[in-house]
C-alpha positions, 0 to 999 in steps of 0.5 A, a space after each residue: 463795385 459800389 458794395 465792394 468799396 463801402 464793405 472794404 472802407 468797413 473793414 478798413 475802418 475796423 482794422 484802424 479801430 483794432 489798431 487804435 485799441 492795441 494801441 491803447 492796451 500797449 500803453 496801458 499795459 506799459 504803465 501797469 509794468 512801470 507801476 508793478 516794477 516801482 512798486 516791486 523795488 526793495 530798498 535798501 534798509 541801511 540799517 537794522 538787520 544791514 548791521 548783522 551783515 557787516 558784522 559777518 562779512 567783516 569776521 568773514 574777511 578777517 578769516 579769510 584773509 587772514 588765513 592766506 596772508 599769514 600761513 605762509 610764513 607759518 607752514 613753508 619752513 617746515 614744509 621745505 624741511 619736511 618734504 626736502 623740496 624748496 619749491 613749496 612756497 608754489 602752495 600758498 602762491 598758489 592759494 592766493 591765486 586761484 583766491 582771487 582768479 576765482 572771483 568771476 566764477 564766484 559772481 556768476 554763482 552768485 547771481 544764480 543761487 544767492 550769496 548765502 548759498 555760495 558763501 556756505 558752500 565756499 566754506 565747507 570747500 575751502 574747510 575740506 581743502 585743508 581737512 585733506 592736506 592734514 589728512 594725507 600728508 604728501 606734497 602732490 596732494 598739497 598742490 591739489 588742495 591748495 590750488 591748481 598747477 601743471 608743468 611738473 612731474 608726471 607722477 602729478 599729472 593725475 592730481 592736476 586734473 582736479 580742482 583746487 579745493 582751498 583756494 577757490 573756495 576761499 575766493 567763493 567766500 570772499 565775493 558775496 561777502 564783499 556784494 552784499 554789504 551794498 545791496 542792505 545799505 545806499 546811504 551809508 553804503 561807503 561806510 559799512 563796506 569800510 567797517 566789512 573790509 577792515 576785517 581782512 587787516 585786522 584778521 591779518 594782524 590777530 592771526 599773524 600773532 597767534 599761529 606762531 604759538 598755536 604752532 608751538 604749543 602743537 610742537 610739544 603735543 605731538 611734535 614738530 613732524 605732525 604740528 603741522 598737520 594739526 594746525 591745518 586741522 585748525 584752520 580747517 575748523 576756523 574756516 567752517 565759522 565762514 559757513 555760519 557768518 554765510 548765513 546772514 548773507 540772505 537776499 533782501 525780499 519785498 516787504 509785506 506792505 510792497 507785496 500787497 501794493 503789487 496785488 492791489 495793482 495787479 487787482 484793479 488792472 483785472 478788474 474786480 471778477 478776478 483773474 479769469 474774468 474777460 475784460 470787455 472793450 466795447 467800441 460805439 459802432 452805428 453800422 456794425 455794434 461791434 465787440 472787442 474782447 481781450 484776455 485777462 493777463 498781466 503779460 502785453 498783448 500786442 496782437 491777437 484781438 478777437 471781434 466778435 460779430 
């Protein structure tokens, strides 16, 4: 019964030793991931290359909502006259709409791919948007390529199971172009997200005076009936540019010097045998001379701590 006791205060002396050491490791490995996040942070570089994004995201803004503040009272008169229909101002309603109700699609999209990504693609959607309604001059086509819309007749009903091509993909462009200017700047972050959407005000006012003349002169090219039509593919043109200024849009990544914090932390932690290498934790022991032994790995271990006899 005696031995009994001495082999089970044994054991209960190496599993308050084992505790001990995970204890330990936890902590240990808890300040190795507040020391790899510190060093892993990147900063804002409020500046340099931050400057190249507000240039973009302003001429981005000034395209964007330009285009949709202005085209309405540049198309809808002669829609209503070409299509004998007063109920084409529903299309640039329609736009403006899904531009904005598109807004959490776009930040999910951003969150899993990049702004740049989603800026690009926004663009060639929304470029596409008015390729089609130039291309195929019908009213139904217009509400599909302009936004989203149900209720009417059921000669629609096929083109409203589609998704809106302009309206979403200008709201796809607006987003990250808007985002990203706070992820290059924190000090000056107010400033240059001021100079970014100053873009749609001004981009507002250049294309409120230009697409009556860029109507007219189409007028005497091909004609009233079809001015349209090339304007759309004008606007079809400008809206690609969105894809360039997307461009910049690029995430910001650690630097050089960050990374090579991040190994030298990663480095001393494993130790100087490399990753697989076993760190060995002896534990003085007088009656049993034990060993503890725990994988090499940046992951926390909690439990699984192996003793060898």
């Amino acid at each position: 019964m005696q031995g009994n006791e001495i082999e089970k205060e044994k054991n209960n002396e190496i599993i308050n030793k084992q505790t001990l050491n995970n204890n330990e490791n936890d902590e240990k490995m808890n300040k190795l991931e507040d020391r790899l996040e510190q060093a892993g942070i990147v900063k804002p570089p409020d500046g340099a290359f931050g400057w190249a994004v507000v240039f973009a995201s302003f001429c981005t803004n000034g395209i964007v909502d330009g285009i949709i503040f202005t085209v309405s009272a540049s198309l809808v008169p002669r829609w209503e006259r070409f299509f004998n229909n007063n109920t084409v101002t529903n299309v640039t309603s329609l736009l403006a709409g899904f531009y904005l109700l598109s807004g959490p699609l776009a930040s999910a999209l951003a969150n899993s791919f990049g702004c740049n990504t989603v800026a690009v693609a926004g663009a060639f959607i929304a470029a596409i948007g008015f390729l089609v309604s130039a291309l195929i001059p019908a009213l139904p086509v217009l509400y599909v390529a302009f936004g989203i819309i149900g209720g009417l007749k059921k000669k629609l009903e096929i083109f409203f199971r589609k998704q809106s091509f302009l309206g979403i993909g200008f709201g796809l462009v607006f987003l990250p172009a808007i985002v990203i200017v706070g992820q290059y700047f924190s000090e000056k972050r107010a400033l240059a997200t001021g100079i970014a959407v100053c873009g749609s005000g001004i981009g507002t006012a250049i294309f409120g005076q230009i697409n009556p003349i860029i109507l007219d002169h189409f007028d005497k090219l091909v004609g009233e009936e079809d001015s349209w039509r090339i304007f759309l593919l004008f606007l079809s043109a400008i809206t690609l540019t969105c894809a360039i200024f997307g461009c910049f849009f690029k995430p910001l990544k650690p630097s050089k010097s960050q990374l090579e914090q991040v190994v030298k932390i990663a480095s001393e932690f494993m130790g100087k045998g490399g990753n697989n290498e076993e760190i060995i934790l002896r534990e003085e022991n007088e009656e049993n001379n034990k060993i503890i032994r725990r994988p090499s790995d940046t992951t926390k271990i909690t439990q699984g701590v192996e003793i060898e006899r």
